[in-house]
C-alpha positions, 0 to 999 in steps of 0.5 A: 551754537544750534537753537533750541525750542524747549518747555520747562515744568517748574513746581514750587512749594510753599517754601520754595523761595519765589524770589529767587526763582523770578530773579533767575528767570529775569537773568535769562529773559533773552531765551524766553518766549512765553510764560505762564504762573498757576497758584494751586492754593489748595495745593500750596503749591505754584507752577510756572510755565516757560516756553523757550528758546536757546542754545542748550548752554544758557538753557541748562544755565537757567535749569540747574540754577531753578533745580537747586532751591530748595522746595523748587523741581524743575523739568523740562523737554527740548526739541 
């Protein structure tokens, strides 16, 4: 299947649960090529940075599963 070099936008809310969502983001280390975490205290909000890069099947496999905790938005672009 075709590689794809992608961006996804995570917010997280002060619910949000951020072990889950780490624990997502580990499954799918393969496909990542950077990452950045942002804690907006005032905000009570985080967001996490992901650079990647695969197929769009294992990238859609990471997205619908952050997208479905609840107080977690997920967007994300592709090339």
């Amino acid at each position: 299947m075709e590689q794809r070099i992608g961006a996804v936008i995570i917010l997280m809310d002060g619910d949000g649960d951020v072990h889950r969502v780490n624990a997502i983001i580990s499954e799918h280390a393969d496909i990542i090529l950077g990452r950045q975490g942002i804690p907006l205290r005032d905000r009570s909000t985080n967001v996490i940075s992901l650079v990647l890069e695969g197929d769009t099947d294992r990238i859609g496999s990471l997205t619908g599963r952050l997208g479905r905790i609840p107080g977690v938005k997920v967007k994300s672009v592709l090339t």
